[in-house]
C-alpha positions in Angstrom: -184.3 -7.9 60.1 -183.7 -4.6 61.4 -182.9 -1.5 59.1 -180.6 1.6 59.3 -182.3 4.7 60.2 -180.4 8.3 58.1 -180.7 11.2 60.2 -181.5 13.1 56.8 -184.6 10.6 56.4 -186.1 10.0 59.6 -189.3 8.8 58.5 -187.3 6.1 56.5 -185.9 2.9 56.8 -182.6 1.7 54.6 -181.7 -1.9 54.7 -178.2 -2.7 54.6 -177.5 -3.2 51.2 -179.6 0.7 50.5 -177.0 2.3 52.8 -173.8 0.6 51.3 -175.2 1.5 47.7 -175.2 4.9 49.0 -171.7 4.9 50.3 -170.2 3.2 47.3 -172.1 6.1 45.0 -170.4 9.0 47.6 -167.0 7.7 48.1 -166.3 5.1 45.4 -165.3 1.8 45.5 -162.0 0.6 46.9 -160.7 -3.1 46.8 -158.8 -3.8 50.1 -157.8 -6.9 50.3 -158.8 -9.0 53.3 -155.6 -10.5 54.7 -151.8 -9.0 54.9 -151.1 -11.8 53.1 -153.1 -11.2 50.3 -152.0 -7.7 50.2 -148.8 -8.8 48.5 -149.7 -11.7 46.3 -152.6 -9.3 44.7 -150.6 -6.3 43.7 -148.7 -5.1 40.4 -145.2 -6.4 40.2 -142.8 -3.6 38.6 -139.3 -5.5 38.8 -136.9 -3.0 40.4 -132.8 -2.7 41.4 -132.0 -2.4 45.1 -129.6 0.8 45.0 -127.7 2.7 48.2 -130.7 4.9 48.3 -133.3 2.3 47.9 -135.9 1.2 45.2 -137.1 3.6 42.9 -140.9 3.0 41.7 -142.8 5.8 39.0 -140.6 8.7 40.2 -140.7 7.7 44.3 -138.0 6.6 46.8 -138.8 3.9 49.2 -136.4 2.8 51.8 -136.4 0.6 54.6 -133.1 -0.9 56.6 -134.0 -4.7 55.5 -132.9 -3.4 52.0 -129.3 -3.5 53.9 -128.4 -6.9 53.1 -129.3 -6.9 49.4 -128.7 -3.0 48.4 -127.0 -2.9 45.0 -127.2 -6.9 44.3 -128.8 -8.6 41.8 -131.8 -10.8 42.8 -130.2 -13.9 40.7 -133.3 -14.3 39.0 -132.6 -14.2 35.5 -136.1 -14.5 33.9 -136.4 -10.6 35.8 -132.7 -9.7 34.6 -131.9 -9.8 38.4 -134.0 -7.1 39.6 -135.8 -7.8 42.8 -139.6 -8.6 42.8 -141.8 -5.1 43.9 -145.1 -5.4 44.9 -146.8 -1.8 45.1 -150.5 -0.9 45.7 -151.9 1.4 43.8 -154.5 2.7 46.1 -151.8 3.4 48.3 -148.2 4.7 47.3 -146.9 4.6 50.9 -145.3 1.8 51.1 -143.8 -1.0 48.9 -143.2 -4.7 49.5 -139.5 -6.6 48.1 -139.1 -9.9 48.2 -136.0 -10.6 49.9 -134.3 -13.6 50.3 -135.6 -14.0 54.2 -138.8 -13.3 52.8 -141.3 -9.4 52.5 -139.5 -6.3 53.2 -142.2 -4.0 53.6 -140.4 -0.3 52.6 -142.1 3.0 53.3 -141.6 5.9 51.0 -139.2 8.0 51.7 -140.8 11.5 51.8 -144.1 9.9 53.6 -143.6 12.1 56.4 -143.8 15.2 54.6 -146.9 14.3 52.8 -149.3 13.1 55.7 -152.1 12.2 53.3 -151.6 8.8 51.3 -153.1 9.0 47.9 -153.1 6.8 44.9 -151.3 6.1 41.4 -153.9 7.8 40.1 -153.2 11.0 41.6 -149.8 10.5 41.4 -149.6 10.3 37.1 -152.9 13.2 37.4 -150.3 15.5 39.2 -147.1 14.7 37.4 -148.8 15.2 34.2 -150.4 18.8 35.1 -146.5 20.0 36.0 -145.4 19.0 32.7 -148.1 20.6 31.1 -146.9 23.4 33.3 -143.0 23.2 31.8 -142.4 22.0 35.1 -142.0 17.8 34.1 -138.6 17.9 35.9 -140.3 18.6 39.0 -138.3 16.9 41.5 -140.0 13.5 44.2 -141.0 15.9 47.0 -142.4 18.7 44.8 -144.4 16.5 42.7 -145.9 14.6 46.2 -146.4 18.4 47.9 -148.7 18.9 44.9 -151.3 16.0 45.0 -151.9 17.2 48.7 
């Protein structure tokens, strides 16, 4: 088996495993899942109403045009109280996934243009909670995503 050389270390050889302990303990661990598929079956499920803006999830607006057909309907599962199934990662607020009744409507959120660098949950609640602590806990979607930049 070869190793991995470090240009910091020359003289040293890393096996594999040495140099993916030493990127876990610099940029953290992530779970990704492995398939598209997966993506959706593996993340939280916050039930949520279909309005004429979209689908509102911890303060963000996501918004896609497959929403059309089922904006402002009940999902006719009762067990949910006929809001639709919302699966959201929270590694990555981008985007959200509804189930629809054709199948995954994948939705982007709606100010992801204006906030180029996706970021987590985490962030999110960090952030929110500093502008309250601020007097500012009304800060308003765009505001609140500006700041976690």
């Amino acid at each position: 088996m070869t190793g991995c050389g470090n240009p910091l270390h020359p003289q040293r050889t890393f096996s594999p495993n040495q140099k993916y302990a030493a990127l876990i303990e610099t940029a953290g661990y992530v779970p990704v899942p492995s398939a598209p598929r997966i993506t959706s079956s593996c993340c939280p499920r916050p039930g949520g109403a279909v309005n004429a803006y979209g689908i509102k999830i911890s303060h963000r607006t996501y918004d896609a045009a497959g929403l059309n057909p089922v904006r402002q309907q009940k999902s006719g599962v009762t067990a949910r109280k006929g809001l639709w199934e919302v699966h959201c990662d929270p590694y990555d607020v981008s985007k959200v996934f509804v189930r629809g009744p054709g199948g995954w409507i994948t939705c982007p959120w709606k100010y992801l243009d204006k906030v180029p660098v996706p970021f987590g949950e985490l962030a999110w609640d960090y952030v929110s909670g500093r502008l309250a602590e601020q007097g500012r806990g009304n800060a308003g979607e765009l505001e609140r995503a500006q700041a976690c930049r």
